[in-house]
C-alpha positions in Angstrom: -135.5 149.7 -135.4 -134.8 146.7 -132.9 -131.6 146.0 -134.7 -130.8 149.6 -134.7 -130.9 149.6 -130.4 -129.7 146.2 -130.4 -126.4 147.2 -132.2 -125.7 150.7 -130.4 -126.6 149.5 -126.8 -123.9 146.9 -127.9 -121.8 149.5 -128.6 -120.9 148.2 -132.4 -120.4 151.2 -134.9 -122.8 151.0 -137.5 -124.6 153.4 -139.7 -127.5 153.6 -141.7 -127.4 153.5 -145.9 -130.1 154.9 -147.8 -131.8 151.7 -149.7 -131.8 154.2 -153.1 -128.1 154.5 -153.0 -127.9 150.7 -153.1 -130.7 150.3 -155.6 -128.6 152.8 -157.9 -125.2 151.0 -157.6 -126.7 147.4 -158.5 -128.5 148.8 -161.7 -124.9 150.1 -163.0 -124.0 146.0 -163.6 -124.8 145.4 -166.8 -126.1 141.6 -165.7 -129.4 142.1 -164.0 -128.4 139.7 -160.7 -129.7 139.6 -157.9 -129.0 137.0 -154.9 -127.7 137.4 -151.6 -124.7 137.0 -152.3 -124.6 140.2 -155.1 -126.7 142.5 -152.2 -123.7 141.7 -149.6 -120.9 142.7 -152.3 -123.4 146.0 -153.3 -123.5 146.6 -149.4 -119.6 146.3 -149.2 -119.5 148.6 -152.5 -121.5 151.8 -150.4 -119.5 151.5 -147.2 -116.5 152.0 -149.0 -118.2 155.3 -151.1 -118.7 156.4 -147.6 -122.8 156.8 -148.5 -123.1 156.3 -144.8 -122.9 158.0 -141.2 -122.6 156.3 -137.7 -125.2 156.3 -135.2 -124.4 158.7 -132.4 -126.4 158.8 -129.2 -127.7 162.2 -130.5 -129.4 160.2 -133.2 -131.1 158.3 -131.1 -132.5 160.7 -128.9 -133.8 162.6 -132.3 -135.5 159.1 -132.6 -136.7 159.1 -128.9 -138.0 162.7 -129.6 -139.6 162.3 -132.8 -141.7 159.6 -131.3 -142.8 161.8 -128.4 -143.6 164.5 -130.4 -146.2 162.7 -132.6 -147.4 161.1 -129.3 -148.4 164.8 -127.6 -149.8 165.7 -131.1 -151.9 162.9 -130.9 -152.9 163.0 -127.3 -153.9 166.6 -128.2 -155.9 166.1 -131.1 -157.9 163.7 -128.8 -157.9 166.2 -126.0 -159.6 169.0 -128.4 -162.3 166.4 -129.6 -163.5 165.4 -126.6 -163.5 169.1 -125.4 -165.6 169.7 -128.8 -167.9 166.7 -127.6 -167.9 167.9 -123.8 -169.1 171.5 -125.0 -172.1 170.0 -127.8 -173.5 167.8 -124.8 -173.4 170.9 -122.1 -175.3 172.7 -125.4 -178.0 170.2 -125.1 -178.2 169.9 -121.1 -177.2 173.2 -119.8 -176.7 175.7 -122.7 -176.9 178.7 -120.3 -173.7 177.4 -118.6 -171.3 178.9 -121.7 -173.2 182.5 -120.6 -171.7 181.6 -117.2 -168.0 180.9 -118.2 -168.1 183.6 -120.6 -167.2 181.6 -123.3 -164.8 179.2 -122.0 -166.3 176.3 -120.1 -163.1 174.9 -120.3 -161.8 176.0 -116.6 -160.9 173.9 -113.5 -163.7 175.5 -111.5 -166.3 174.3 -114.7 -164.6 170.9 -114.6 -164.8 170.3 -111.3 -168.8 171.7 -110.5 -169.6 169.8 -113.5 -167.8 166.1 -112.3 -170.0 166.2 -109.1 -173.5 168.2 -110.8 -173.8 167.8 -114.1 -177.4 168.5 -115.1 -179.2 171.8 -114.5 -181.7 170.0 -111.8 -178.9 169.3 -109.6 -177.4 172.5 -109.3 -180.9 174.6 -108.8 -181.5 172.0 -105.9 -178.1 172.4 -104.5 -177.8 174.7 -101.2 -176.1 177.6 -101.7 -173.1 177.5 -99.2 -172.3 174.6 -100.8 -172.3 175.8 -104.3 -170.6 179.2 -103.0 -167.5 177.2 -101.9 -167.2 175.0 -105.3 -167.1 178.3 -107.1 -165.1 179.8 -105.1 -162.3 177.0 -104.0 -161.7 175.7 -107.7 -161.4 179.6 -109.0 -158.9 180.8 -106.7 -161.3 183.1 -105.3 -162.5 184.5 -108.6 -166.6 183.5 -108.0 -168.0 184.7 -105.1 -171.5 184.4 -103.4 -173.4 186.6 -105.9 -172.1 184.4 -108.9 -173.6 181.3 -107.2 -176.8 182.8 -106.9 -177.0 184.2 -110.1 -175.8 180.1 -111.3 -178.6 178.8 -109.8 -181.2 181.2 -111.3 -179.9 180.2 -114.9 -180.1 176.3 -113.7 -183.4 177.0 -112.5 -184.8 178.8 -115.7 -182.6 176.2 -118.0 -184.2 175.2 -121.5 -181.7 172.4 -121.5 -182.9 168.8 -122.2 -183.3 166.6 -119.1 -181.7 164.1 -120.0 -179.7 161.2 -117.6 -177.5 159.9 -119.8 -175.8 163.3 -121.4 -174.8 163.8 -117.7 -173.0 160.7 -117.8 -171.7 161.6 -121.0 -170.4 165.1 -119.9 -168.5 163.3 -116.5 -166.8 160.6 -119.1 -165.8 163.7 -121.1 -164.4 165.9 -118.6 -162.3 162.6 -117.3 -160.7 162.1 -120.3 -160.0 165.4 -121.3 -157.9 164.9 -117.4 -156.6 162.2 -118.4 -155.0 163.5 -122.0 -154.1 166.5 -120.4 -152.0 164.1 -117.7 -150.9 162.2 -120.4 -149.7 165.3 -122.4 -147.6 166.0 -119.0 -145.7 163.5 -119.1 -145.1 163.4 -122.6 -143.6 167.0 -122.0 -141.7 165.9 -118.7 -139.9 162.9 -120.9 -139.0 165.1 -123.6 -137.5 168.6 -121.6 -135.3 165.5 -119.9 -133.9 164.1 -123.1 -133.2 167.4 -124.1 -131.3 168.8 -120.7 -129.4 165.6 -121.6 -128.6 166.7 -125.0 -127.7 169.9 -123.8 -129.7 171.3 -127.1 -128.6 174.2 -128.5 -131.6 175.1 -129.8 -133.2 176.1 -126.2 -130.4 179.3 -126.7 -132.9 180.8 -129.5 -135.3 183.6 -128.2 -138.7 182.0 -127.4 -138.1 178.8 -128.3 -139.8 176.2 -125.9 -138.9 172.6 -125.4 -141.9 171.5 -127.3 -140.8 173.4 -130.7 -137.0 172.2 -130.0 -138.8 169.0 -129.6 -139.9 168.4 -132.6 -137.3 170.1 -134.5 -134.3 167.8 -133.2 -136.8 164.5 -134.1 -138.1 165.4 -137.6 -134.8 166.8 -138.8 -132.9 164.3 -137.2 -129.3 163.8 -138.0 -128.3 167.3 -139.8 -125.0 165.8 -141.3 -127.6 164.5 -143.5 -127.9 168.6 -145.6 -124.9 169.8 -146.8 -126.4 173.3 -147.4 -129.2 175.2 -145.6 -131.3 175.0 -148.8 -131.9 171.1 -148.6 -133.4 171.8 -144.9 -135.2 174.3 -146.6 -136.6 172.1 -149.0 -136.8 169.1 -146.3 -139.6 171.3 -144.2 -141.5 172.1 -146.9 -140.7 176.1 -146.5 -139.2 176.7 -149.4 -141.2 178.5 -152.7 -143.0 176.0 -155.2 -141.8 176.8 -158.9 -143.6 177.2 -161.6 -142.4 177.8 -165.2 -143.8 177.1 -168.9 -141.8 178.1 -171.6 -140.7 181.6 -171.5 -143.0 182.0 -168.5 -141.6 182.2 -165.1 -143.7 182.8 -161.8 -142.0 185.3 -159.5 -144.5 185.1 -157.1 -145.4 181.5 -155.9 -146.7 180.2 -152.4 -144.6 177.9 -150.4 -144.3 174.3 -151.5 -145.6 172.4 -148.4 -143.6 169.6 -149.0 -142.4 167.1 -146.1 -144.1 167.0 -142.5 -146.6 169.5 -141.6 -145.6 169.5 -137.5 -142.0 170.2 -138.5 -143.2 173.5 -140.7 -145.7 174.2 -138.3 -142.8 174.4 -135.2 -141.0 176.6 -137.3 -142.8 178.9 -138.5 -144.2 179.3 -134.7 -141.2 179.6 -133.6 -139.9 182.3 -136.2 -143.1 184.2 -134.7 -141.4 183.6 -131.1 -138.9 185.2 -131.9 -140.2 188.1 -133.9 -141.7 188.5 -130.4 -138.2 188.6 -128.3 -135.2 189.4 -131.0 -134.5 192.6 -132.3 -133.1 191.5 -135.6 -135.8 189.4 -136.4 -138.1 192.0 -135.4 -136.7 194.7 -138.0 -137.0 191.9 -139.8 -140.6 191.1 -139.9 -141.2 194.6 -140.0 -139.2 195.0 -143.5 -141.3 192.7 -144.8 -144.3 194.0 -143.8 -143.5 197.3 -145.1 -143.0 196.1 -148.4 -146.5 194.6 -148.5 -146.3 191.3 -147.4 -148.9 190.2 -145.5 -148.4 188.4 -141.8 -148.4 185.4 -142.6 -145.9 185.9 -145.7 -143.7 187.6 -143.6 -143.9 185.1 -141.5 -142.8 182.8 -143.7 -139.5 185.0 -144.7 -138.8 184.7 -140.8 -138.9 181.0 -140.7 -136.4 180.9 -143.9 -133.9 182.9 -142.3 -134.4 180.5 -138.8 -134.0 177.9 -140.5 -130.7 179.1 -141.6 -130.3 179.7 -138.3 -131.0 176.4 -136.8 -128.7 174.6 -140.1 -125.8 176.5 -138.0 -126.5 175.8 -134.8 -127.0 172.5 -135.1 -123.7 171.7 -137.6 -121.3 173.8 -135.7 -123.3 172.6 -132.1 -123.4 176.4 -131.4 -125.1 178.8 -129.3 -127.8 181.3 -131.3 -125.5 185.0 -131.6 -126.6 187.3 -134.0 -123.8 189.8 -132.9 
């Protein structure tokens, strides 16, 4: 990869050749040589087959991409645990707090009470003005007076452990759950700029975000590498698994899950996007539906024909037109 930047900042015109293409050319000597002087002549041998395509600027923005989309991935898989471990340590403290939030402690106005008074104690002993204004500044308005009275009631009658070091523990966790969430940001900020840049096509499809397109340009990458829809098919991992023995053939077979899960993910959450805002699609989805499939299956059909789709745009550098 360093040569790779090295070279095109340079402005030299290489490409990249695929190390089984080589592999393949020195087994069809019949002398089993190898030195470096046999490699360079093999080398020489695939340039001239034309087993190769030049680096554009486009392909190193996919690079660029595919690297920030596994970042936010992983900065949100971090995120979710420590939410997971932020809501098992309120469990053991303040377990009537969940009752509060309805559900979802995960809000600013939680976040932000929670930073400053952590443990039931606090909160009880906390005068109610002040309370009231937490509540009511962090929520937009939403909690009013009566909600802080009726939050210092549960603190006061809270079966929660009293216990010192889970507050510490749930003020850590909120602050990095800020912090991925920051992170995550500008992760996001990085990659709508590379694409503006681009002038990505793919931001023309219905419901697609700059996250999906995001990781769609990175893991596919340079398309001039499928010559037929099919092979991107096959690349995602969307296309049906066969199975045969015999005079046996399966016509009914799930879909092969081959090739990188964030890739199939994308699309098939973006086929559902567009389901959402495209008529075609819609009629679609409700065809396949009709016929029995269930949502998910039909789902599936949606992301073949997007991926179709996206083959087109992205070879012909095209806007999405299903007129």
């Amino acid at each position: 990869m360093n040569l790779y930047n090295i070279f095109f900042f340079l402005n030299y015109f290489f490409g990249i050749i695929n190390p089984i293409q080589t592999s393949n050319l020195r087994k069809s000597n019949i002398r089993k040589t190898k030195n470096d002087k046999v490699d360079t002549f093999i080398i020489i041998k695939s340039l001239t087959l034309n087993n190769y395509n030049l680096v554009t600027t486009r392909d190193i923005n996919n690079i660029k991409l595919k690297g920030l989309s596994r970042s936010r991935h992983n900065l949100i898989v971090m995120r979710s645990r420590s939410k997971i471990q932020l809501a098992s340590f309120i469990d053991q403290l303040f377990p009537e707090l969940n009752q509060f939030f309805k559900g979802n402690l995960h809000l600013n106005v939680s976040y932000q009470l929670l930073k400053e008074y952590s443990s039931p104690k606090d909160i009880s002993s906390l005068h109610l003005t002040r309370l009231s204004n937490i509540l009511h500044d962090n929520s937009h308005g939403r909690y009013k007076k009566t909600d802080a009275i009726r939050l210092r009631e549960l603190a006061k009658n809270s079966v929660g452990i009293d216990n010192p070091t889970l507050s510490l523990q749930i003020k850590q966790a909120i602050l990095q759950i800020e912090l991925y969430t920051e992170q995550i940001e500008e992760v996001e900020k990085l990659s709508k700029q590379i694409l503006d840049e681009m002038k990505s096509k793919l931001l023309t499809i219905p419901g697609m975000s700059y996250n999906q397109a995001t990781v769609i340009h990175g893991f596919i990458g340079d398309i001039n590498r499928f010559n037929k829809s099919c092979q991107l098919l096959a690349y995602s991992g969307l296309d049906p698994s066969i199975y045969q023995s015999g005079n046996f053939k399966a016509h009914s077979t799930r879909m092969s899950k081959r090739g990188n899960s964030l890739l199939r993910y994308n699309l098939v959450y973006a086929a559902h996007n567009l389901v959402l805002h495209n008529k075609t699609f819609k009629e679609y989805y409700d065809s396949k539906r009709s016929q029995g499939k269930t949502h998910y299956c039909a789902l599936g059909h949606c992301a073949h024909k997007l991926v179709r789709i996206i083959f087109k745009i992205l070879k012909s550098n095209v806007d999405f037109d299903l007129d």
